[in-house]
Backbone bond lengths (Angstrom), bond angles and torsions (degrees), N, CA, C in turn:
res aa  C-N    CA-C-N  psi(-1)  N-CA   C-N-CA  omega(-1)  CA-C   N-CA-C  phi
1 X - - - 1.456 - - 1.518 112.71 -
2 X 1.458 121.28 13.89 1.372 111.42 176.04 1.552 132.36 115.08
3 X 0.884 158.48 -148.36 1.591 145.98 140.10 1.708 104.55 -72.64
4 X 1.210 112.12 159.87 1.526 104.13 -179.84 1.655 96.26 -101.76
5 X 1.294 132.77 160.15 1.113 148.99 -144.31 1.534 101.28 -108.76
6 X 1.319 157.18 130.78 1.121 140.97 159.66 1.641 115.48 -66.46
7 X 1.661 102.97 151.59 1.509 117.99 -169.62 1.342 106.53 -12.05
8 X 1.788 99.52 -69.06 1.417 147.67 -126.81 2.273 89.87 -76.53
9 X 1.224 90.44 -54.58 1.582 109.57 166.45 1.467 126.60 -55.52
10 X 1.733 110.57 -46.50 1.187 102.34 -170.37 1.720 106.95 -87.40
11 X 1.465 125.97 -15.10 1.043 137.99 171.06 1.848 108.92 -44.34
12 X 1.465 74.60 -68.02 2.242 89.78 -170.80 1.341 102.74 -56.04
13 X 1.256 127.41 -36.56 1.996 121.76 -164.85 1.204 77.02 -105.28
14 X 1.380 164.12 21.45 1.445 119.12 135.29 1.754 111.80 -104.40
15 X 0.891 117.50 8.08 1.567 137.24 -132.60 1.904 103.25 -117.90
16 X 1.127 114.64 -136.95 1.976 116.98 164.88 0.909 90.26 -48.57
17 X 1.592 128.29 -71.84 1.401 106.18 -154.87 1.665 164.93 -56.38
18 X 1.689 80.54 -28.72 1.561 109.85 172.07 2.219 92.46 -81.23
19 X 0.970 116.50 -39.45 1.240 101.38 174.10 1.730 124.17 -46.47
20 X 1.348 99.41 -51.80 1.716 120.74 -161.41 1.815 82.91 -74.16
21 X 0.948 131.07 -50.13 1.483 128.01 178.56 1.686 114.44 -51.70
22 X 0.933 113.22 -60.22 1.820 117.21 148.02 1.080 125.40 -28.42
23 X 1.452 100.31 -53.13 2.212 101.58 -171.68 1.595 95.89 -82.77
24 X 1.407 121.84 27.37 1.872 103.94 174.22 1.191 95.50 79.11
25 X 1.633 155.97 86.48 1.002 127.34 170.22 1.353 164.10 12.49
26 X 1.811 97.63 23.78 1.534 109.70 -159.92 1.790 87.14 -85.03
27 X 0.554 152.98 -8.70 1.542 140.40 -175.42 2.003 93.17 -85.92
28 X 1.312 92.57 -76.98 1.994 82.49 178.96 1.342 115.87 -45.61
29 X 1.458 141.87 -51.81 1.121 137.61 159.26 1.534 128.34 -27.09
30 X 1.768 95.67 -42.66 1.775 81.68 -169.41 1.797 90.79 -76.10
31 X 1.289 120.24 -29.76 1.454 104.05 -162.17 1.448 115.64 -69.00
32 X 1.465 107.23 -21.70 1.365 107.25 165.52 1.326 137.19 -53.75
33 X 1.445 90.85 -22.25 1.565 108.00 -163.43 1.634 89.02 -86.38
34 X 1.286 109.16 -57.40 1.433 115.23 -179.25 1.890 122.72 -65.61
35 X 1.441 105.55 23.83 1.642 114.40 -178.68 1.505 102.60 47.18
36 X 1.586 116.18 42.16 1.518 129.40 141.60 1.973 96.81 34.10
37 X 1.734 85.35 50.65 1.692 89.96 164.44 1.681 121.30 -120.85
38 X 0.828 122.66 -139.16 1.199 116.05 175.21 1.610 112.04 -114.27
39 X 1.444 109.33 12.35 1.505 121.66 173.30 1.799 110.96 -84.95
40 X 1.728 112.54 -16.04 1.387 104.96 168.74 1.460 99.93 -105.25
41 X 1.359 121.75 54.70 1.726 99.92 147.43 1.566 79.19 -139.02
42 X 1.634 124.46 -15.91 2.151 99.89 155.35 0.791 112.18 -62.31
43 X 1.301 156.47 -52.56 1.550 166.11 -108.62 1.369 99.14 -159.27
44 X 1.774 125.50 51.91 2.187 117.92 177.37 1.717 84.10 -78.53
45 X 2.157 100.53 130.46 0.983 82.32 151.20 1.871 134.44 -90.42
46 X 1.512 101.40 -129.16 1.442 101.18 177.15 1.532 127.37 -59.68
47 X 1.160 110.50 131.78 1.785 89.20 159.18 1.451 128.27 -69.26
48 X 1.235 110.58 133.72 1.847 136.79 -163.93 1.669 99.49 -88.75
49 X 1.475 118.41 150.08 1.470 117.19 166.04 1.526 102.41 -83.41
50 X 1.021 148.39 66.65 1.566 126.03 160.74 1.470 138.97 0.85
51 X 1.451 113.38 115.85 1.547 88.51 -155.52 1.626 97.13 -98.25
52 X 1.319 114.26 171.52 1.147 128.36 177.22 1.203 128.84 -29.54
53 X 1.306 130.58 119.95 1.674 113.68 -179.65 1.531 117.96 -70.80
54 X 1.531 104.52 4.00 1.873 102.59 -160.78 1.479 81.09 -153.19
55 X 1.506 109.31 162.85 1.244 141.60 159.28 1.966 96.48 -42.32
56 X 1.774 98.45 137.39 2.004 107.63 165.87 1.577 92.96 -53.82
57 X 1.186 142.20 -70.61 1.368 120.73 -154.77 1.286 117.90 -91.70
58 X 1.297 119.77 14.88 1.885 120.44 172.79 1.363 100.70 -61.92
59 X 1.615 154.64 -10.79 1.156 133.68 -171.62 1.499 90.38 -101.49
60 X 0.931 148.16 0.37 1.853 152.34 -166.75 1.873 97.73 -76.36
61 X 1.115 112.94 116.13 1.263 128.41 25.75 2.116 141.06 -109.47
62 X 1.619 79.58 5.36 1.769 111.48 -159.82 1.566 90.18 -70.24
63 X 1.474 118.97 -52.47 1.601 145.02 -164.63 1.816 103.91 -119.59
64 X 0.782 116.93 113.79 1.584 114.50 171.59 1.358 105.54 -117.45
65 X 1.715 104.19 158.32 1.341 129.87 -129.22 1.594 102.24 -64.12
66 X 1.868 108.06 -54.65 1.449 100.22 156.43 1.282 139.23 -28.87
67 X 1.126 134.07 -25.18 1.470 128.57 -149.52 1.725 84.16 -116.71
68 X 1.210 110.21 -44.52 2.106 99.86 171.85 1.502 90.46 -52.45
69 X 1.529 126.65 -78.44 1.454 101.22 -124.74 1.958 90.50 -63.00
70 X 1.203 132.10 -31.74 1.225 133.01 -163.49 1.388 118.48 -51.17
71 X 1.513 94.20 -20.85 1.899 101.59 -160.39 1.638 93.04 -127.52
72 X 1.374 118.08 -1.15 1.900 124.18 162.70 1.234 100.57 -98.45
73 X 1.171 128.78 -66.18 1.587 131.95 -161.84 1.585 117.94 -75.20
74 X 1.110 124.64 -4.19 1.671 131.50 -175.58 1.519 104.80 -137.08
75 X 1.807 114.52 -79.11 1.069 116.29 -171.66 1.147 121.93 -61.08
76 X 1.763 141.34 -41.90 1.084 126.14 129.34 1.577 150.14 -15.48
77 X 1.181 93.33 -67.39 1.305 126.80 159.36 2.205 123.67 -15.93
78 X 2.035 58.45 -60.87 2.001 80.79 179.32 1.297 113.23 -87.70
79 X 1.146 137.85 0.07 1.006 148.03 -176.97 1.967 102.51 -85.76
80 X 1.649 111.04 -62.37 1.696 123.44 167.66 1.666 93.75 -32.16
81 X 1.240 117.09 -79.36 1.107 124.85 -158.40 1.235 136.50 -41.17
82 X 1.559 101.85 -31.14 1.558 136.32 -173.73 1.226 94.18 -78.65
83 X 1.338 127.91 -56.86 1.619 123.13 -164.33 1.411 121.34 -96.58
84 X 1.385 109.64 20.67 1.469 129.37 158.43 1.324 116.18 -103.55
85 X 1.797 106.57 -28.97 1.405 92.98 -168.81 1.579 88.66 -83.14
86 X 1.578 139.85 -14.55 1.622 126.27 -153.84 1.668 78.91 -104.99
87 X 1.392 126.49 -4.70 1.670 98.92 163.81 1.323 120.39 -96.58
88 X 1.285 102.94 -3.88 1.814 102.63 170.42 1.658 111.13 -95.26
89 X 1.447 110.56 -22.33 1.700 91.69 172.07 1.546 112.58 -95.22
90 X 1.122 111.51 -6.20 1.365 127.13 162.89 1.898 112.09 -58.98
91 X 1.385 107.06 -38.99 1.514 103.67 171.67 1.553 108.66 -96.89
92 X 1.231 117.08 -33.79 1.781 104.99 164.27 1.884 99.51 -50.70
93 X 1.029 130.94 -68.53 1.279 120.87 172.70 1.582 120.79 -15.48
94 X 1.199 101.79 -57.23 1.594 110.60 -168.48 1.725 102.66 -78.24
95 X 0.904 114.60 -36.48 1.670 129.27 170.91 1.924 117.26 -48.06
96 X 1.694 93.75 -42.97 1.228 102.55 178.58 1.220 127.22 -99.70
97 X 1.314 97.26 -2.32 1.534 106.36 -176.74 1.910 118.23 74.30
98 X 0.976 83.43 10.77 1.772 93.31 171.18 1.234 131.37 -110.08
99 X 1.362 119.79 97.24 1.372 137.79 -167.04 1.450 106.99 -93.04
100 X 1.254 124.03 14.34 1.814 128.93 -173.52 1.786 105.32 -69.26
101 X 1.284 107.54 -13.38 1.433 93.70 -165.09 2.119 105.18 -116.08
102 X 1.157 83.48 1.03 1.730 101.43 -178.77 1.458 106.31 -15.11
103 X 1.454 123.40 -59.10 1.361 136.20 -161.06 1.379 108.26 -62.95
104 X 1.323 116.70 -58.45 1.323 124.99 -176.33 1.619 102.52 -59.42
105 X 1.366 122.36 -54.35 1.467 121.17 -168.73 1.225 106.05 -69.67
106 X 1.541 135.92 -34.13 1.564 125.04 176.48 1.224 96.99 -74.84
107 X 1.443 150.75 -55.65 1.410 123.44 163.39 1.214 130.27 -17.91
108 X 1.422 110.61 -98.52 1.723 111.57 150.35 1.210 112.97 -0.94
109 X 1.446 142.19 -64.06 1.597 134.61 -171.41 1.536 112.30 -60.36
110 X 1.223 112.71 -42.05 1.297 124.21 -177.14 1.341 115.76 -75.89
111 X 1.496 118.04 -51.25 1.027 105.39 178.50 2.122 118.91 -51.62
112 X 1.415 92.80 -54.41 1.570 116.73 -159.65 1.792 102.37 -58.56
113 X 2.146 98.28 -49.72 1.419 102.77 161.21 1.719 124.72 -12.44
114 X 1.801 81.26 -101.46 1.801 116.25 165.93 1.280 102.65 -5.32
115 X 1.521 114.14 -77.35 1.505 125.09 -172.53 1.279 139.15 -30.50
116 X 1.413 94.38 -37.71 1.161 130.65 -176.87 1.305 128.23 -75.11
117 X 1.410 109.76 -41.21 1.191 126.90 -154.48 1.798 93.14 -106.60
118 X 1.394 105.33 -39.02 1.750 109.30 -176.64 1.392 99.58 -75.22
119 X 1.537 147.61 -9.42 1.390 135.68 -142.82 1.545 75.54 -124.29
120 X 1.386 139.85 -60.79 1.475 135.49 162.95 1.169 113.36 -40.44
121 X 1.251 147.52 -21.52 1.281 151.80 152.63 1.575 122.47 -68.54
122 X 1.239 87.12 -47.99 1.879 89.18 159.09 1.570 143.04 -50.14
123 X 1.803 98.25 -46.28 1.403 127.95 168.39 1.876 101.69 -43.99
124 X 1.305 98.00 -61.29 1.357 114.85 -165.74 1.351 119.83 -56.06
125 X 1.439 99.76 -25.93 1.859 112.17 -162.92 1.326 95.83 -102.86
126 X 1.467 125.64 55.98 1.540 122.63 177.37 1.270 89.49 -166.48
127 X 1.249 109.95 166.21 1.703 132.13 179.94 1.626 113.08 -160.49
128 X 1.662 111.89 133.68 1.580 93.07 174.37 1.444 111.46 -63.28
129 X 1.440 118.33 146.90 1.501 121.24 150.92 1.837 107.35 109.74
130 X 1.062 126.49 147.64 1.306 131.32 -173.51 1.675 112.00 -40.33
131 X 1.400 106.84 114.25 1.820 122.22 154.43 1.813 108.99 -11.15
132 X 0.723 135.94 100.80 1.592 134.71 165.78 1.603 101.79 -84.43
133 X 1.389 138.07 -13.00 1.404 120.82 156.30 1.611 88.13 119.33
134 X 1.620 112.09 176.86 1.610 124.35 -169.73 2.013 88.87 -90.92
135 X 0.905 108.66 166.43 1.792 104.43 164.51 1.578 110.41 -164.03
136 X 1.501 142.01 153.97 1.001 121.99 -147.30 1.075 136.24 104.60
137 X 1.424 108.96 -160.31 1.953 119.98 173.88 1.250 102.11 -113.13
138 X 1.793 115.88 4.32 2.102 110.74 155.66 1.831 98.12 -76.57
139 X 1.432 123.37 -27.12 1.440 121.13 -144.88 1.669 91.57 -106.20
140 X 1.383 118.49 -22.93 1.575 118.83 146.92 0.952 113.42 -53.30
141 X 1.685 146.91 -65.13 1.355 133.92 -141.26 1.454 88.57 -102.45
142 X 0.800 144.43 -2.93 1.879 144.51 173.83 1.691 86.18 -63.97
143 X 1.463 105.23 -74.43 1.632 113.77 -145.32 2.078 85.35 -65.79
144 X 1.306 110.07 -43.76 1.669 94.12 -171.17 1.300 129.67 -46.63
145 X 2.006 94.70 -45.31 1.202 101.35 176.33 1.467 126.87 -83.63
146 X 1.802 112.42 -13.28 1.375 74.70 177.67 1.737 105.24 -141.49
147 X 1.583 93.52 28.53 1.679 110.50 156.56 1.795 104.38 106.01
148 X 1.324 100.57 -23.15 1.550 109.15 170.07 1.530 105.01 172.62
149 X 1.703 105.52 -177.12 1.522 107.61 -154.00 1.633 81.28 -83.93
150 X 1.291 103.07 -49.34 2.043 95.98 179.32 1.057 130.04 -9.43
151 X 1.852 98.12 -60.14 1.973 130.14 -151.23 2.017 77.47 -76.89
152 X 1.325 96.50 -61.62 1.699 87.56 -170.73 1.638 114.27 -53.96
153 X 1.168 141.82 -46.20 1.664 144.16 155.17 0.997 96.81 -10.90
154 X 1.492 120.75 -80.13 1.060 146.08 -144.07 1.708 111.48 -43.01
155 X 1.381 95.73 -63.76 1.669 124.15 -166.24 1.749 96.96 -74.74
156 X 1.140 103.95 -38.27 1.701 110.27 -169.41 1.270 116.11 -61.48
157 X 1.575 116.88 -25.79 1.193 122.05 -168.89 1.767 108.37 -108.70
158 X 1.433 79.04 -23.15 1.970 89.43 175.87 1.930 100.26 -70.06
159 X 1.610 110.49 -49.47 1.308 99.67 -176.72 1.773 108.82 -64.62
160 X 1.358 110.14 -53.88 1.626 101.89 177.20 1.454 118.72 -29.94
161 X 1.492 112.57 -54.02 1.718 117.61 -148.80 1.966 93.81 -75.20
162 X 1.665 114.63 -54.09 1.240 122.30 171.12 1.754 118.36 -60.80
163 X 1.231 132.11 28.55 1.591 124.81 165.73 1.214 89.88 -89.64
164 X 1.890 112.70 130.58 1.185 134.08 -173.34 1.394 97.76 -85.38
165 X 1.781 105.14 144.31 1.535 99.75 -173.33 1.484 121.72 64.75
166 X 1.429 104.53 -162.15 1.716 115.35 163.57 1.628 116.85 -66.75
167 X 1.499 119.73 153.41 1.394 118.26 176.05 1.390 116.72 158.79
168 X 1.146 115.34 -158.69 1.505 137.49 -172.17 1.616 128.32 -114.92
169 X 1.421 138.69 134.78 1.334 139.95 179.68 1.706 99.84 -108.58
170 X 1.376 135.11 98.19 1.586 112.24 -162.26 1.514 96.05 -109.72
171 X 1.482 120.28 167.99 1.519 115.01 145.24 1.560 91.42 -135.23
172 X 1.280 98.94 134.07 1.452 138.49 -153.33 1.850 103.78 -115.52
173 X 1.041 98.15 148.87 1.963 119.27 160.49 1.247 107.17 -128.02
174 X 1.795 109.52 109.86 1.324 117.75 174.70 1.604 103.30 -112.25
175 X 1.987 87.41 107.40 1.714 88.84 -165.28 1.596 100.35 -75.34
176 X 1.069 141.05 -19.75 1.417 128.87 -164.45 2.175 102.64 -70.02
177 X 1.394 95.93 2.07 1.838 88.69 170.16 1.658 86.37 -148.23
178 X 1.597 124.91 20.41 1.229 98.45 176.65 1.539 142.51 31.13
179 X 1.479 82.73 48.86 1.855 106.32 -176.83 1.403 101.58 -106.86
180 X 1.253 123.41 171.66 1.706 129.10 137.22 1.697 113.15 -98.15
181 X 1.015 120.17 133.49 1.444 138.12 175.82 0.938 129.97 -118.87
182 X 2.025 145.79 147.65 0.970 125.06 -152.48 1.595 88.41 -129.32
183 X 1.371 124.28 117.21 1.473 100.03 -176.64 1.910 106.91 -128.75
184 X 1.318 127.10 159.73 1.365 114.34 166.48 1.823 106.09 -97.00
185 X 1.242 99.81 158.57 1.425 115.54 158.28 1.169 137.92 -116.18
186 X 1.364 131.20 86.63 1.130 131.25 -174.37 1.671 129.84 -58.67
187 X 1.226 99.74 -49.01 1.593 98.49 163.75 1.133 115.10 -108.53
188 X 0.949 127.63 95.85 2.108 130.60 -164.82 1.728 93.79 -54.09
189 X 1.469 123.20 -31.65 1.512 96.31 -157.42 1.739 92.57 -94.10
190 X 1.112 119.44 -46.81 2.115 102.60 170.07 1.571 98.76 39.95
191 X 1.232 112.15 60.33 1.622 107.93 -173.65 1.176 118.38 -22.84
192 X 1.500 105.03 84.79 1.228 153.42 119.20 1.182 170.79 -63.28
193 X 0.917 161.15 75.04 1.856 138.31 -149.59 2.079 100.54 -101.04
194 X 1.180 115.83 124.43 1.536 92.04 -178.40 1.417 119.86 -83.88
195 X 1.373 107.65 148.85 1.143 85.97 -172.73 1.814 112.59 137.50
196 X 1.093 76.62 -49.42 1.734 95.23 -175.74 1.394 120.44 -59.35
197 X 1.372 136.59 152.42 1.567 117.60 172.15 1.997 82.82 -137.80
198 X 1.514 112.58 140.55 1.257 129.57 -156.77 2.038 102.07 -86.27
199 X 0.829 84.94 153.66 1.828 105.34 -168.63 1.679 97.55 -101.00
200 X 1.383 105.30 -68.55 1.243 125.02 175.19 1.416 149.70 -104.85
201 X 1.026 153.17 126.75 1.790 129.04 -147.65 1.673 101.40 -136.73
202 X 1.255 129.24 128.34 1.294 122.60 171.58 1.488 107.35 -151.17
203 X 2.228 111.69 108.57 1.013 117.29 -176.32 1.084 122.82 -79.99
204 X 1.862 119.98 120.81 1.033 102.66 172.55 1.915 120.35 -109.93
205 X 1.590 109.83 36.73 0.718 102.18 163.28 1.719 135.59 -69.64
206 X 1.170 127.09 137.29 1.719 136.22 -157.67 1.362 106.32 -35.47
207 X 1.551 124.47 -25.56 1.127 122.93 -160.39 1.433 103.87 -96.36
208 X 1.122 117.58 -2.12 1.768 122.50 -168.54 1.781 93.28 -94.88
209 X 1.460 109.06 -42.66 1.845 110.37 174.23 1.132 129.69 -93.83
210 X 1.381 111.70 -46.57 1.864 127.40 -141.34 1.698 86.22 -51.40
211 X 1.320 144.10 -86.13 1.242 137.35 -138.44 1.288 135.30 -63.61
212 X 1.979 90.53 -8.25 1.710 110.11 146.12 1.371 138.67 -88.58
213 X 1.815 88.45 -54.96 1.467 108.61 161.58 1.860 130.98 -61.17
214 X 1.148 110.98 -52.43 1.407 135.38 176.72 1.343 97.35 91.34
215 X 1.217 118.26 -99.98 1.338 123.95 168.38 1.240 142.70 -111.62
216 X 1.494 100.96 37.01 1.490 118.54 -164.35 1.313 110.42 -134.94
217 X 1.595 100.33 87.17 1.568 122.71 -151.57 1.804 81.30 -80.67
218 X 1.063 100.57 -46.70 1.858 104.36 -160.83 1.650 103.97 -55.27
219 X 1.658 136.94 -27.03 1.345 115.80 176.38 1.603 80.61 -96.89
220 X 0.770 137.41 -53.27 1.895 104.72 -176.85 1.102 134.33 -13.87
221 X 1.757 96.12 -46.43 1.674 100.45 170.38 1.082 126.85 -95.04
222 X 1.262 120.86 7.80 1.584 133.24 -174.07 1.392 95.01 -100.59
223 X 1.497 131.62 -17.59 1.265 137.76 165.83 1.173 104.73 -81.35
224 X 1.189 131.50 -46.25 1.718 111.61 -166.40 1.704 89.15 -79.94
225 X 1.131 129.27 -49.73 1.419 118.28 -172.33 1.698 106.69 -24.65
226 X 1.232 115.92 -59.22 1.508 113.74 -152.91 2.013 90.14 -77.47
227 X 1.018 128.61 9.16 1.374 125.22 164.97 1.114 119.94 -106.68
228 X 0.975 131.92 5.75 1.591 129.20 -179.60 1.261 125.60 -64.61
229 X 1.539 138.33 110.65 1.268 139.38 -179.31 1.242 110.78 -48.43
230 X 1.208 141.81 106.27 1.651 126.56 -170.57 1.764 92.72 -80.76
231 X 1.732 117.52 -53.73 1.227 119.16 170.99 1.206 132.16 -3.60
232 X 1.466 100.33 -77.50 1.115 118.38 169.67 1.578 139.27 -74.32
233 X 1.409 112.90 -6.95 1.463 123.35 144.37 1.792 116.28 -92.59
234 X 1.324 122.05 -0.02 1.661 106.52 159.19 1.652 90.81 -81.06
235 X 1.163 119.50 -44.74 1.693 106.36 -160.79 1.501 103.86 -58.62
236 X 1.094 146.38 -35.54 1.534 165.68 167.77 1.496 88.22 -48.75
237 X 0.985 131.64 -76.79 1.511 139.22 171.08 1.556 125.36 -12.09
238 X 1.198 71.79 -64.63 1.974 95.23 -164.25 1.804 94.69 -68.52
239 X 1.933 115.44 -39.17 1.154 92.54 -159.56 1.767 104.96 -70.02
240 X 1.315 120.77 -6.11 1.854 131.61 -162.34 1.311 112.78 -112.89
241 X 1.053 110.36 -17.61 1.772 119.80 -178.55 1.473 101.43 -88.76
242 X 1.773 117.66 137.85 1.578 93.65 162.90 1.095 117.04 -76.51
C-alpha cells in the first residue's frame, strides 16, 4: 500500500483537510482571507454553497442538467442555509442563557451540517466523461483492502443500491486501523457532522455512571467536567487545526 504516512500526516489529509477540499475550498479560502492564523477558527465565518467544479450539464448523459441545478441550487443550497441559520440561534441561545431547546438545535446541526459537507463531497466525487479507474497508492489500498478493484465494485455498488430508504454509498479511510471501508449512511445527521475527528469524549452511556450516579447523569458530568485533560486535547488540536 505504499510508504505509510506518519500519525501527524495521516490525521490532517484525512481529517479538515480532505473536508475543506470537498467544500470547494471554502475552508482554505476563508483562512486566507483571515491571514491563515489561528484567528479564523475564533472568528469561522459563514458556511458558503460551493459552486460547481464543472458546467450543470457536464454530467449529461448519466446526470442531466436539470437535476444538478435542482439538487446544487436549492437542495444543496437548503442545506448551507439551515446550518447557518441553527448556528446563529444556537449563539442567541448561548447569549441568553437558554439551553431549553438544545435537542432540537444539535439535531438541526447535524442534520443541516452532514448535508453539507456529504453533498460537497458528492460534487467532488464525479467528473465529466468516462471513469479512467483509481491509480496509485488509492489503487493499492482498493486491491489490499478489498482483494481487487472488482471485489471493491462489487460491494460498492451492492452497498450504494441496498441503503434502506434515503442515504449514502461512501468509501471511507478509517485511520484508527488505517483501512479503506465501504460504509452506507442512512441517517447522514446521527448527530453528527462528517468529517469531524473528536478533541474530547464524555460517556454518557448508563454503564459509564448509574452504579455511582444512579440516575443522575447531570453530576456525572459535572464530575467528569472538572477532569478533563485540557493538555491533552490542545495536543489533539494542534495536530488538526492549521
Amino acid at each position: 500500500m505504499g510508504d505509510p504516512m506518519s500519525r501527524r500526516t495521516m490525521i490532517k489529509s484525512v481529517g479538515l483537510g480532505a473536508l475543506a477540499m470537498a467544500a470547494g475550498g471554502q475552508v482554505a479560502a476563508s483562512q486566507e482571507a483571515h491571514g491563515a492564523d489561528m484567528a479564523s477558527i475564533a472568528t469561522p465565518v459563514p458556511y458558503e454553497l460551493p459552486p460547481l467544479p464543472y458546467p450543470y450539464n457536464a454530467l449529461s448523459p448519466a446526470i442531466d442538467e436539470k437535476i444538478v441545478r435542482i439538487h446544487h441550487d436549492m437542495h444543496h443550497a437548503g442545506y448551507v442555509k439551515g446550518l447557518n441559520t441553527t448556528l446563529e440561534a444556537l449563539a442567541l441561545a448561548r447569549a441568553a442563557g437558554d439551553m431549553s431547546a438544545i435537542r432540537s438545535l444539535s439535531r438541526d446541526l447535524a442534520f443541516f451540517g452532514s448535508g453539507h459537507l456529504l453533498h460537497s463531497l458528492y460534487w467532488q466525487s464525479m467528473s465529466p466523461g468516462d471513469s479512467t479507474g483509481p491509480e496509485g497508492r488509492l489503487l493499492d489500498a482498493i486491491e489490499g483492502g478489498f482483494g481487487s478493484f472488482g471485489a471493491f465494485r462489487q460491494q460498492f455498488l451492492a452497498a450504494a443500491k441496498e441503503v434502506e430508504a434515503s442515504g449514502w454509498g461512501l468509501l471511507v479511510y478509517e485511520p484508527a486501523g488505517a483501512r479503506l471501508l465501504i460504509l452506507q449512511a442512512e441517517r447522514h445527521e446521527d448527530l453528527t457532522i462528517w468529517g469531524v475527528r473528536p478533541l474530547l469524549a464524555c460517556d454518557v452511556w448508563e454503564h459509564a455512571y448509574y452504579l455511582q450516579y444512579e440516575n443522575r447523569r447531570g453530576a456525572y458530568v459535572d464530575g467528569f467536567f472538572g477532569l478533563i485533560d485540557w493538555p491533552s486535547a490542545q495536543t489533539r488540536f494542534d495536530m488538526l487545526a492549521p
